[in-house]
PDB file of N, CA, C and O in Angstrom:
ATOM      1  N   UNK A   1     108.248 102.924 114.356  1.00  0.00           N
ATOM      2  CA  UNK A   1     108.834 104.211 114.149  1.00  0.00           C
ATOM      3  C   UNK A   1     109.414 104.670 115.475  1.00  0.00           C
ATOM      4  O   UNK A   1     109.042 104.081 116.489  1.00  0.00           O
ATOM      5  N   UNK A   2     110.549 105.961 115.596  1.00  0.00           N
ATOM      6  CA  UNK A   2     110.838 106.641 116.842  1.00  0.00           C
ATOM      7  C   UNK A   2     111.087 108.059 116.598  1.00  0.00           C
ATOM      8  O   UNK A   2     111.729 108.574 115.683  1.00  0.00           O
ATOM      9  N   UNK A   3     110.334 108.719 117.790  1.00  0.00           N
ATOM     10  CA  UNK A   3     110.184 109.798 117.331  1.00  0.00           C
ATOM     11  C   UNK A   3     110.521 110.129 119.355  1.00  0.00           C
ATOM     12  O   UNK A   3     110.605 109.371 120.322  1.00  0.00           O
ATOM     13  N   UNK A   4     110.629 111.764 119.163  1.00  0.00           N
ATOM     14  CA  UNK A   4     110.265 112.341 120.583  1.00  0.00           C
ATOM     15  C   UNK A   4     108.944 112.470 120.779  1.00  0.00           C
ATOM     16  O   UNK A   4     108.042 112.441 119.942  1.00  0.00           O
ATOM     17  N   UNK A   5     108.881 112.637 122.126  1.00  0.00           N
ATOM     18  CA  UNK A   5     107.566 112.600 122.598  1.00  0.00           C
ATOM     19  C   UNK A   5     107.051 114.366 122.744  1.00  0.00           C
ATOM     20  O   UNK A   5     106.075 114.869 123.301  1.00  0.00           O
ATOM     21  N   UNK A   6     108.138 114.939 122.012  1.00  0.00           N
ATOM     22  CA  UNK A   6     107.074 116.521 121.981  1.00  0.00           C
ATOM     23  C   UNK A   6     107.040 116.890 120.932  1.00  0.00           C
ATOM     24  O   UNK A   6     106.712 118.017 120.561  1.00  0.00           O
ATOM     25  N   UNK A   7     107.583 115.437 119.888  1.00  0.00           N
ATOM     26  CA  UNK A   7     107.210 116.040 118.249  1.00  0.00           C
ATOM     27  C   UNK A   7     105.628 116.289 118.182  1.00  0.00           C
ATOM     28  O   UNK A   7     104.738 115.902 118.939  1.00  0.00           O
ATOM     29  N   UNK A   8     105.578 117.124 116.932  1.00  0.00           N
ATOM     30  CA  UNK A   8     104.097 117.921 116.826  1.00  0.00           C
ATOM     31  C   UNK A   8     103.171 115.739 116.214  1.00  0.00           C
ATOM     32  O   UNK A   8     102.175 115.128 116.603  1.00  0.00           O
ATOM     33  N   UNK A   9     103.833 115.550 115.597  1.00  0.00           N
ATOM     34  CA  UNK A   9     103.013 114.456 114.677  1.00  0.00           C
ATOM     35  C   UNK A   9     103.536 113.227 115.701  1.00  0.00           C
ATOM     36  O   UNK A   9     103.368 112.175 115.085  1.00  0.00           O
ATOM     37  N   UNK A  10     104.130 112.948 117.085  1.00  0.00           N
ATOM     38  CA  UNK A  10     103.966 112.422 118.134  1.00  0.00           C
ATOM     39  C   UNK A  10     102.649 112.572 118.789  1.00  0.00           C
ATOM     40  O   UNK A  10     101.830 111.656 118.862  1.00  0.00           O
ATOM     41  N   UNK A  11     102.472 113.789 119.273  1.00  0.00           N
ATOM     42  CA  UNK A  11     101.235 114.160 119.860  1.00  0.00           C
ATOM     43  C   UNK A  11      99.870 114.054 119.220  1.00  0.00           C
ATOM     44  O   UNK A  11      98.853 113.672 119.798  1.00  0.00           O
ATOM     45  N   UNK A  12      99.947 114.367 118.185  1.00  0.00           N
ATOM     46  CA  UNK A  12      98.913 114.501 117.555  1.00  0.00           C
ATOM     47  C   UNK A  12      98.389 113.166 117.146  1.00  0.00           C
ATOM     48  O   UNK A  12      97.202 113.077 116.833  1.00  0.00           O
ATOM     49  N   UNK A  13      99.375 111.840 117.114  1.00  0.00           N
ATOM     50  CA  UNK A  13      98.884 110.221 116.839  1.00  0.00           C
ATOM     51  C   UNK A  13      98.376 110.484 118.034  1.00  0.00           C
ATOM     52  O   UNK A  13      97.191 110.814 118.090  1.00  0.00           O
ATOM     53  N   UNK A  14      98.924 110.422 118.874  1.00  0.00           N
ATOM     54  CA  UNK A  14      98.950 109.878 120.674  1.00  0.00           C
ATOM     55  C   UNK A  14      97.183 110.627 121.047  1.00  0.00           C
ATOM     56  O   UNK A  14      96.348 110.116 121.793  1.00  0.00           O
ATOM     57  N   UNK A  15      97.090 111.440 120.557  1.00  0.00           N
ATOM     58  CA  UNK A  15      95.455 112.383 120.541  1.00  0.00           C
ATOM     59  C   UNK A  15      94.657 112.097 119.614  1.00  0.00           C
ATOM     60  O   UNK A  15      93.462 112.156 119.903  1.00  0.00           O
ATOM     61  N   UNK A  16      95.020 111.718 118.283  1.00  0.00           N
ATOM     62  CA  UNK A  16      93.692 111.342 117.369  1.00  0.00           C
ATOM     63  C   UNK A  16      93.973 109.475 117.501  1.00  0.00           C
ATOM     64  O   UNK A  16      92.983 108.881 117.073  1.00  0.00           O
ATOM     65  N   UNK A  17      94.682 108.869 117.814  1.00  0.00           N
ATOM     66  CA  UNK A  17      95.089 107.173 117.499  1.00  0.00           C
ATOM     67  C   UNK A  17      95.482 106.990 116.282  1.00  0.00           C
ATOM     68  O   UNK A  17      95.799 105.862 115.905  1.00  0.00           O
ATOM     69  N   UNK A  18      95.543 108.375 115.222  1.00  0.00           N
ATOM     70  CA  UNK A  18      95.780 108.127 113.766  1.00  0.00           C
ATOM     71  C   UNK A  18      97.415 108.570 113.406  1.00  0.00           C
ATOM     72  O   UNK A  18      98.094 109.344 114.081  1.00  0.00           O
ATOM     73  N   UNK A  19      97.824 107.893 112.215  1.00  0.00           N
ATOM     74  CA  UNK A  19      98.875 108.621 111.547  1.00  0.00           C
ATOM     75  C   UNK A  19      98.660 108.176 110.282  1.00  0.00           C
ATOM     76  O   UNK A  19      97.978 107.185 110.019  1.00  0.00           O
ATOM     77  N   UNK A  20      99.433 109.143 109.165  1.00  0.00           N
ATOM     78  CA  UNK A  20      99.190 109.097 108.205  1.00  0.00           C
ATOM     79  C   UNK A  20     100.515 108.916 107.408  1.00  0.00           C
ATOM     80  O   UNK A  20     101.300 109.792 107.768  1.00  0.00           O
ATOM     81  N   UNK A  21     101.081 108.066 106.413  1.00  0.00           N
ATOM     82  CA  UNK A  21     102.561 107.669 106.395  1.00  0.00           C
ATOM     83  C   UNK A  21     102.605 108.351 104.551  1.00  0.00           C
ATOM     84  O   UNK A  21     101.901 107.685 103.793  1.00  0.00           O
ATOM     85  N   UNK A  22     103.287 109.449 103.947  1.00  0.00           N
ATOM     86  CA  UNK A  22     102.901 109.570 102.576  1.00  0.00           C
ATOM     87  C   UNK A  22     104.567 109.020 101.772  1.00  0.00           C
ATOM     88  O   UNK A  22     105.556 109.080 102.503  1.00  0.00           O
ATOM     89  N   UNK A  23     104.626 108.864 101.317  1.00  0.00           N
ATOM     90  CA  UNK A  23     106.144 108.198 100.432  1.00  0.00           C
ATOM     91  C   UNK A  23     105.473 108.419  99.288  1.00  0.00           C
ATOM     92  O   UNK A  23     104.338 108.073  98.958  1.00  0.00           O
ATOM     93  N   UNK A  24     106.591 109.251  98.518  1.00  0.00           N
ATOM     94  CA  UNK A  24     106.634 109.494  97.311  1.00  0.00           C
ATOM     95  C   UNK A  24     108.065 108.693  96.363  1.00  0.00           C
ATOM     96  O   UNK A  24     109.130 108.360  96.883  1.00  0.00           O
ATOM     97  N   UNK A  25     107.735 108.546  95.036  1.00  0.00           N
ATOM     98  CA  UNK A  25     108.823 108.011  94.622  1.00  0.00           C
ATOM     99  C   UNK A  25     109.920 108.297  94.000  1.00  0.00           C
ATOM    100  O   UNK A  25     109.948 108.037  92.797  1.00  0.00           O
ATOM    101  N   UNK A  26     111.306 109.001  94.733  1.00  0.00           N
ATOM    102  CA  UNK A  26     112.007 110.188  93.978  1.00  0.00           C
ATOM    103  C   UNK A  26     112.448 110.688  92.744  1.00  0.00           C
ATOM    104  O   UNK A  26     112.772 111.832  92.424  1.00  0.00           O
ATOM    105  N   UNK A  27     112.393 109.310  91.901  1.00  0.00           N
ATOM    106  CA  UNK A  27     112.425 109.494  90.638  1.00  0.00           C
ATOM    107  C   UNK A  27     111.005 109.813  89.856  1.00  0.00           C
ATOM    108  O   UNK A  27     111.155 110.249  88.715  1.00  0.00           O
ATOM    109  N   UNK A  28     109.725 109.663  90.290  1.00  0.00           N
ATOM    110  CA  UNK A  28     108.329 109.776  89.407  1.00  0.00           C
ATOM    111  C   UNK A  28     107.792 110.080  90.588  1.00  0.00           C
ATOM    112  O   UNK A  28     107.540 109.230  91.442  1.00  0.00           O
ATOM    113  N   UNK A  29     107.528 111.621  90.749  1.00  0.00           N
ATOM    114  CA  UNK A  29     106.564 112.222  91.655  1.00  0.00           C
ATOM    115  C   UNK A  29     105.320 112.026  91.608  1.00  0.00           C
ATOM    116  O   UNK A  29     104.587 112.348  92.543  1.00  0.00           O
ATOM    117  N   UNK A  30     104.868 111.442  90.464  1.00  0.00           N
ATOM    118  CA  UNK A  30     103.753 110.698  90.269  1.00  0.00           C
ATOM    119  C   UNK A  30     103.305 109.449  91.103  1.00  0.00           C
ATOM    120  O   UNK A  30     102.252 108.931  91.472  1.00  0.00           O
ATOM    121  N   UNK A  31     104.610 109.244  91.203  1.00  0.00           N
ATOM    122  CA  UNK A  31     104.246 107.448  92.051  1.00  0.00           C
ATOM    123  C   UNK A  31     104.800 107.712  93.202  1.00  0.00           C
ATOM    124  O   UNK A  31     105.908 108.161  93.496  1.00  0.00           O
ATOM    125  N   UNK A  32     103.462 107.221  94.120  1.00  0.00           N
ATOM    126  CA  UNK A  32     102.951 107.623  95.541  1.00  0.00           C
ATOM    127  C   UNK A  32     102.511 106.640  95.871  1.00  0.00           C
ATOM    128  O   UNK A  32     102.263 105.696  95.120  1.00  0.00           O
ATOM    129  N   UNK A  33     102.290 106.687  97.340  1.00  0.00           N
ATOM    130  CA  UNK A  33     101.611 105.602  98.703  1.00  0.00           C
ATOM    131  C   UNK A  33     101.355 106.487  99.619  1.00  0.00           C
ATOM    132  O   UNK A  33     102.227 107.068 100.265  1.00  0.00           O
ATOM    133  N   UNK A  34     100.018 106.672  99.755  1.00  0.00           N
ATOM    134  CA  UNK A  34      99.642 106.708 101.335  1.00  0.00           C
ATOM    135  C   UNK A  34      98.783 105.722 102.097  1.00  0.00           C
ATOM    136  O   UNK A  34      97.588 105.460 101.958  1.00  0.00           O
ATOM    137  N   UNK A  35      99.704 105.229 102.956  1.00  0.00           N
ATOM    138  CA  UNK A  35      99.585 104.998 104.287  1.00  0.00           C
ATOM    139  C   UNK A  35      98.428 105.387 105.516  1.00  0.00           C
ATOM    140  O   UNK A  35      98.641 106.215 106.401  1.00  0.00           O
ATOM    141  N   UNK A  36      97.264 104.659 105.371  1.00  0.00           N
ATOM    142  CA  UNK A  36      96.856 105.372 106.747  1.00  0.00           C
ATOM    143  C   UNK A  36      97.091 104.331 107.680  1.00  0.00           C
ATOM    144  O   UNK A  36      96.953 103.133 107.436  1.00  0.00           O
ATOM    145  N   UNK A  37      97.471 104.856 108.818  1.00  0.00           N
ATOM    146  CA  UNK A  37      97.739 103.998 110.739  1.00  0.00           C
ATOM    147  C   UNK A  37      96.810 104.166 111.557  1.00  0.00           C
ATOM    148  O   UNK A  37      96.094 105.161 111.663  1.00  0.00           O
ATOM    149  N   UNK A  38      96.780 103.059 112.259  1.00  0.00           N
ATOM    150  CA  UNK A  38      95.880 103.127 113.685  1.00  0.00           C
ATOM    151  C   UNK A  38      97.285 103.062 114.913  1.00  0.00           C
ATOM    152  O   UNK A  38      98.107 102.149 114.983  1.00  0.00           O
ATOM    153  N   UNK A  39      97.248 103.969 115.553  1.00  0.00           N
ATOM    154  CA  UNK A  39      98.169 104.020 116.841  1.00  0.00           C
ATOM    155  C   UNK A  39      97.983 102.571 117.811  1.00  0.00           C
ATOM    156  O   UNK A  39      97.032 102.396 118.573  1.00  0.00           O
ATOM    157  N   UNK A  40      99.184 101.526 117.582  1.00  0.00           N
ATOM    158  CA  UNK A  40      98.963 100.874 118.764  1.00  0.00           C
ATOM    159  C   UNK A  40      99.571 101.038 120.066  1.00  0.00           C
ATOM    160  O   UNK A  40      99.179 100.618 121.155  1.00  0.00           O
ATOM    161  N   UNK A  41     100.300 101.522 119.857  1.00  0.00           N
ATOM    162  CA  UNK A  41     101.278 101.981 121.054  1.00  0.00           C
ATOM    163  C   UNK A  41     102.515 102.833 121.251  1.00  0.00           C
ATOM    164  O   UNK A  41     103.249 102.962 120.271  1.00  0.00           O
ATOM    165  N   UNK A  42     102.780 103.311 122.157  1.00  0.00           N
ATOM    166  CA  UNK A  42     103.696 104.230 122.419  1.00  0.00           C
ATOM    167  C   UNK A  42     104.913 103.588 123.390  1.00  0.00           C
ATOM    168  O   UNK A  42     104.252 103.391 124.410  1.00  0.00           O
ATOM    169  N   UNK A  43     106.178 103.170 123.691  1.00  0.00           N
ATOM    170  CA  UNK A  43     106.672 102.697 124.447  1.00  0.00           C
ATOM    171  C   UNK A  43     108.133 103.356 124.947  1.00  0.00           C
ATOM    172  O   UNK A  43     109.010 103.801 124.206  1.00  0.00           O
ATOM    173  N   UNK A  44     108.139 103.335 125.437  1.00  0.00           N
ATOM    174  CA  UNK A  44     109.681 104.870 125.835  1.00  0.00           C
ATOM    175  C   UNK A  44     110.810 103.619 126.345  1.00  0.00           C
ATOM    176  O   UNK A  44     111.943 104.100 126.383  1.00  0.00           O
ATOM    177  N   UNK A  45     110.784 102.168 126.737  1.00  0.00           N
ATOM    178  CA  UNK A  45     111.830 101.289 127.110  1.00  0.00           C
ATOM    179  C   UNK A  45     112.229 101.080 126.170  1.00  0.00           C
ATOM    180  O   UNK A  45     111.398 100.973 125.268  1.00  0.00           O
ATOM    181  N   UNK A  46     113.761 100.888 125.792  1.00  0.00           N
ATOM    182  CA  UNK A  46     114.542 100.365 124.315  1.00  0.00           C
ATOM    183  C   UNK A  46     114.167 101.528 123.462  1.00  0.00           C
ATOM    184  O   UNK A  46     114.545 101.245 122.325  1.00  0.00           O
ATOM    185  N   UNK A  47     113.652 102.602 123.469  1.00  0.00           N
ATOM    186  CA  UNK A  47     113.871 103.242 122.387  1.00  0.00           C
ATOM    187  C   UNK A  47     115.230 103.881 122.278  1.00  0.00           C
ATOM    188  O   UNK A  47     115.639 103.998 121.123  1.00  0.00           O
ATOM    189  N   UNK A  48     115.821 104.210 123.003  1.00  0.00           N
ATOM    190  CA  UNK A  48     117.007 104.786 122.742  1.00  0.00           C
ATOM    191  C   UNK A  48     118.274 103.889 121.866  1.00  0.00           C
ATOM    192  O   UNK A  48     119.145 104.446 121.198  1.00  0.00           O
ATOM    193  N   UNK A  49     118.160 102.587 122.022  1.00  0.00           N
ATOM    194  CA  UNK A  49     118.777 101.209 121.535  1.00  0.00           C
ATOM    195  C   UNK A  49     118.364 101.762 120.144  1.00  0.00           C
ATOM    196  O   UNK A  49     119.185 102.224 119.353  1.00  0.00           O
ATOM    197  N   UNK A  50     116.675 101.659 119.840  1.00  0.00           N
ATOM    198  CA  UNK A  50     115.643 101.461 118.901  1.00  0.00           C
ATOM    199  C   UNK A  50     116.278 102.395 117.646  1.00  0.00           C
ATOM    200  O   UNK A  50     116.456 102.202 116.443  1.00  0.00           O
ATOM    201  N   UNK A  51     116.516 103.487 118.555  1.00  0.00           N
ATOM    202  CA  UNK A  51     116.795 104.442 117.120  1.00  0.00           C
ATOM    203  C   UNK A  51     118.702 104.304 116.852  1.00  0.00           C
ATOM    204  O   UNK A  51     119.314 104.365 115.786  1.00  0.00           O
ATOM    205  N   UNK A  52     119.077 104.165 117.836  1.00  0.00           N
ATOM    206  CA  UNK A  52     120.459 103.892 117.391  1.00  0.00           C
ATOM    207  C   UNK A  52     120.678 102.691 116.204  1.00  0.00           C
ATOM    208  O   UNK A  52     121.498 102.721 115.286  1.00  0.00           O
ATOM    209  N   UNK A  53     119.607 101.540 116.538  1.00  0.00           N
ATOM    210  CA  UNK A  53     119.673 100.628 115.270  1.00  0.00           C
ATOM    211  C   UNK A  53     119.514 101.218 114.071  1.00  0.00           C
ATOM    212  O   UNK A  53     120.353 101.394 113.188  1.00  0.00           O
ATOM    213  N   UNK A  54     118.605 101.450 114.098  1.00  0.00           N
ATOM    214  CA  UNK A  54     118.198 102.706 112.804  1.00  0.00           C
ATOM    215  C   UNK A  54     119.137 103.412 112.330  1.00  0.00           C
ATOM    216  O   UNK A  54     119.631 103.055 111.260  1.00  0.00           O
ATOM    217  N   UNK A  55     119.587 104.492 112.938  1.00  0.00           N
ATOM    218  CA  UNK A  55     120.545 105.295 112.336  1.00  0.00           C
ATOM    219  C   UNK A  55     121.881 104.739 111.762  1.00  0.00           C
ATOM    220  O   UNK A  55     122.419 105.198 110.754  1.00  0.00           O
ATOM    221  N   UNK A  56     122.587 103.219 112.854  1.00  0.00           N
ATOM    222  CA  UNK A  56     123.325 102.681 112.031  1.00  0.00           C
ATOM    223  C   UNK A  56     122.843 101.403 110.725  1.00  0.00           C
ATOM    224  O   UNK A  56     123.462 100.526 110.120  1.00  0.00           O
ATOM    225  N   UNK A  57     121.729 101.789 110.733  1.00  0.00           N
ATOM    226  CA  UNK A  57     121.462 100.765 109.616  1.00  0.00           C
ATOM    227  C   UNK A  57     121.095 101.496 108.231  1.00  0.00           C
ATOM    228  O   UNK A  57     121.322 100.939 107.156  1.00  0.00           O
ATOM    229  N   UNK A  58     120.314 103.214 108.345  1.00  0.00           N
ATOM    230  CA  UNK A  58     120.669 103.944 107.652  1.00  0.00           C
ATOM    231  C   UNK A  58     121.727 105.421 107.636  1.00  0.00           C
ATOM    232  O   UNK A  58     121.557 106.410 106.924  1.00  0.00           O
ATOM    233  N   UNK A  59     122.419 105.282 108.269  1.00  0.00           N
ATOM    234  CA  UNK A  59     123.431 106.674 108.203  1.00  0.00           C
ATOM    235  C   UNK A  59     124.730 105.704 108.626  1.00  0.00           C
ATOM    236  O   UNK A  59     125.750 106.294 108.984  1.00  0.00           O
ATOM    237  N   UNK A  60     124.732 104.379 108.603  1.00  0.00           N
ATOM    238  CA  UNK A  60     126.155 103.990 109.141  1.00  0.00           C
ATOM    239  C   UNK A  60     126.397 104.664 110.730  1.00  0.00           C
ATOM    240  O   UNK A  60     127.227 103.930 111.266  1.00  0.00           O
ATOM    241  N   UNK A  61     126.063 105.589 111.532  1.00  0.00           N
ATOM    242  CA  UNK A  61     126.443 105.531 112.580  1.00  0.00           C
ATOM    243  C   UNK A  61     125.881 105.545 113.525  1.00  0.00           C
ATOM    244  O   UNK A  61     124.726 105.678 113.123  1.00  0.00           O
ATOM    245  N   UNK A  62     125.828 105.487 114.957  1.00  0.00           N
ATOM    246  CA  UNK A  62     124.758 105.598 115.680  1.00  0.00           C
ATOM    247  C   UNK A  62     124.127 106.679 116.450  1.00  0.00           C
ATOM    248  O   UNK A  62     124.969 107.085 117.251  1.00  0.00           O
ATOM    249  N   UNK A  63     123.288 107.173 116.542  1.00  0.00           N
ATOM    250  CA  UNK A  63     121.968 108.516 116.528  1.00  0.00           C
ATOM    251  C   UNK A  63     121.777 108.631 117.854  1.00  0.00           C
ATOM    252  O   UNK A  63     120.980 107.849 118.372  1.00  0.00           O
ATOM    253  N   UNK A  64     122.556 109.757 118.798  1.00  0.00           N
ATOM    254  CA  UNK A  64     122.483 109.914 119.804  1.00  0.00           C
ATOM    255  C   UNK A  64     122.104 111.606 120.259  1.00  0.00           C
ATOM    256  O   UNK A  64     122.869 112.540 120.019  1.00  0.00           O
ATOM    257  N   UNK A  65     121.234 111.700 120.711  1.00  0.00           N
ATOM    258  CA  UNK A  65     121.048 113.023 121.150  1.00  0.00           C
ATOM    259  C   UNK A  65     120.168 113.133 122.713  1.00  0.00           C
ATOM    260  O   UNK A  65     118.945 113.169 122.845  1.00  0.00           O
ATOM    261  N   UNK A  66     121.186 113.170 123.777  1.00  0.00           N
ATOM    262  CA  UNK A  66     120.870 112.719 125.062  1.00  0.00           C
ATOM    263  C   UNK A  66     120.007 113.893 125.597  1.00  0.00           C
ATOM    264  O   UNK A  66     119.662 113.799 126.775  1.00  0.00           O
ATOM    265  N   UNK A  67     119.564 115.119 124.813  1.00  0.00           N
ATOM    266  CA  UNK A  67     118.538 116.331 125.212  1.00  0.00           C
ATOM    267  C   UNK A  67     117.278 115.680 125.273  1.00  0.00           C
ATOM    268  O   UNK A  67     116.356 115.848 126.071  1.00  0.00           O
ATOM    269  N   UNK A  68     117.420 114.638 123.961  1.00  0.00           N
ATOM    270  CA  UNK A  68     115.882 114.153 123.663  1.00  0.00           C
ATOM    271  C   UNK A  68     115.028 112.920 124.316  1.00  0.00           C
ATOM    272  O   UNK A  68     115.127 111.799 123.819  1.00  0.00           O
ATOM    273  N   UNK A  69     114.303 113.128 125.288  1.00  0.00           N
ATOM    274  CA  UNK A  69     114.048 111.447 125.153  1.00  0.00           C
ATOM    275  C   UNK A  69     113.083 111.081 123.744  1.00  0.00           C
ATOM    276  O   UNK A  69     112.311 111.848 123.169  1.00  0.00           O
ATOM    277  N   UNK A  70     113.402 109.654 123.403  1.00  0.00           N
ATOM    278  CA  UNK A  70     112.388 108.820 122.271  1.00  0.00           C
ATOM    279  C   UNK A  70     111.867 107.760 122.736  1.00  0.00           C
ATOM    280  O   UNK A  70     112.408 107.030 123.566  1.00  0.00           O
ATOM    281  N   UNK A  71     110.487 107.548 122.106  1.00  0.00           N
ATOM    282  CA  UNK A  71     109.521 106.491 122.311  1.00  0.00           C
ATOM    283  C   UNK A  71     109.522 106.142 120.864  1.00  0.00           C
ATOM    284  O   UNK A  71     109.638 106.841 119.857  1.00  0.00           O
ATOM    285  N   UNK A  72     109.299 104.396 121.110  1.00  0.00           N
ATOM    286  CA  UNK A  72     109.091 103.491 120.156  1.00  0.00           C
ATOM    287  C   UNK A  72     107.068 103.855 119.914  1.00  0.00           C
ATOM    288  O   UNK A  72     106.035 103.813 120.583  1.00  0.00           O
ATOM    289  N   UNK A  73     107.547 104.208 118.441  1.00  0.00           N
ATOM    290  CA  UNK A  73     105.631 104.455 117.748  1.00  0.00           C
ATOM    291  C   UNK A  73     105.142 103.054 117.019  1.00  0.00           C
ATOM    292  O   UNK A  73     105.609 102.801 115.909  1.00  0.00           O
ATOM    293  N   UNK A  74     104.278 102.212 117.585  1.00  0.00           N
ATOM    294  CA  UNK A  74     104.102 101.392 117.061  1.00  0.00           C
ATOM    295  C   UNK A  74     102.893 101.051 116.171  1.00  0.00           C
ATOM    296  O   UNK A  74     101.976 100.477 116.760  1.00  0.00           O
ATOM    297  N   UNK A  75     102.745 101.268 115.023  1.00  0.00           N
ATOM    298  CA  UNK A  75     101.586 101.566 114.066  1.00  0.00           C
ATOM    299  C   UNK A  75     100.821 100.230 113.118  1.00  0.00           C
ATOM    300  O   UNK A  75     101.385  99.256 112.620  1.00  0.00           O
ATOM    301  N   UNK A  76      99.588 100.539 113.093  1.00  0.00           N
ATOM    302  CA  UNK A  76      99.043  99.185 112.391  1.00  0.00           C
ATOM    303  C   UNK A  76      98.536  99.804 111.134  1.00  0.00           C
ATOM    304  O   UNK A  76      97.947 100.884 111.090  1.00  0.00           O
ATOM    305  N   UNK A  77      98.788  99.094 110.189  1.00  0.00           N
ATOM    306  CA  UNK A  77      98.501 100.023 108.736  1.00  0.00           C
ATOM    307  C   UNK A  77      96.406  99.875 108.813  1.00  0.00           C
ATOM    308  O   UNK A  77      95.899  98.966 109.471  1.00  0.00           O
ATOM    309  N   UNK A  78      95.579 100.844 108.091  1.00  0.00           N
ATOM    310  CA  UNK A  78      94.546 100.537 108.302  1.00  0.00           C
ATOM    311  C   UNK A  78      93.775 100.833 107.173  1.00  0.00           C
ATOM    312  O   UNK A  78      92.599 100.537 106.958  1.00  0.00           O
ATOM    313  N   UNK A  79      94.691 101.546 106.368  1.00  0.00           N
ATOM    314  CA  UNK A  79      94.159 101.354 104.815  1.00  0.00           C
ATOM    315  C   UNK A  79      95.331 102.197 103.774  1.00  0.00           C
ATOM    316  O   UNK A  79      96.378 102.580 104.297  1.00  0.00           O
ATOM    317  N   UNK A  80      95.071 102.462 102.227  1.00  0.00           N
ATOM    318  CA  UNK A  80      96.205 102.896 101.930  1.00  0.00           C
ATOM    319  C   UNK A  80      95.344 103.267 100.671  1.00  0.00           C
ATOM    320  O   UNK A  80      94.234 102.826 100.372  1.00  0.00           O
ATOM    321  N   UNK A  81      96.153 104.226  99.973  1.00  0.00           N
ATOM    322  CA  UNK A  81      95.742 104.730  98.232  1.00  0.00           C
ATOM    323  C   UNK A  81      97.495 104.961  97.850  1.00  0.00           C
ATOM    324  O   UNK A  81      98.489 105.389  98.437  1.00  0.00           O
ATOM    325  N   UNK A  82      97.089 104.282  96.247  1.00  0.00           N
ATOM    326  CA  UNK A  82      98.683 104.279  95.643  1.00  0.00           C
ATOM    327  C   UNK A  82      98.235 105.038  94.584  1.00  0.00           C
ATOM    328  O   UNK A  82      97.012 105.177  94.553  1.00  0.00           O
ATOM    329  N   UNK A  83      99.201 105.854  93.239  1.00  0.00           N
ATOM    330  CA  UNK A  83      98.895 106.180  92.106  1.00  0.00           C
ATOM    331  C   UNK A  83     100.172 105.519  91.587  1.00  0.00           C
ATOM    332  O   UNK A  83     100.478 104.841  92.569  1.00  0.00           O
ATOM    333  N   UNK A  84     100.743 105.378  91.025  1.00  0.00           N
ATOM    334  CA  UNK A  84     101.622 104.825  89.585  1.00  0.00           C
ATOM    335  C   UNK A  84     101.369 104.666  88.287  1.00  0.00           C
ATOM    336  O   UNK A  84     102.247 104.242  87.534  1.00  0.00           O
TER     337      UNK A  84
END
């Protein structure tokens, strides 16, 4: 994932080691995944690359906002609950 480093749910992995990932399914709000993470790391080199891939791989263009710095969130899944 990439996020800034003064997002609220940045800090708050970086302080508990946890995140929690929820996806819902837009057509059947019924059908869900959550995601729980163990924080492996935080890395601030290549993230700026990191999210530009991203944005042109979903928005077609590339995601620049030079106010912000971003760190690469690197997460290990550590358990999960689905409904469908």
């Amino acid at each position: 994932m990439n996020g800034g480093p003064n997002r609220l749910w940045v800090k708050r992995a970086k302080r508990t080691g946890r995140l929690a990932l929820f996806f819902i399914d837009p057509k059947n709000m019924w059908r869900w995944v959550l995601l729980q993470t163990r924080l492996v790391e935080t890395i601030g080199d290549g993230a700026d690359e990191h999210i530009d891939r991203l944005s042109q791989r979903y928005l077609g263009m590339p995601y620049r906002n030079p106010k912000i710095d971003r760190l690469i969130v690197k997460l290990e899944p550590s358990g999960s609950r689905s409904w469908s």
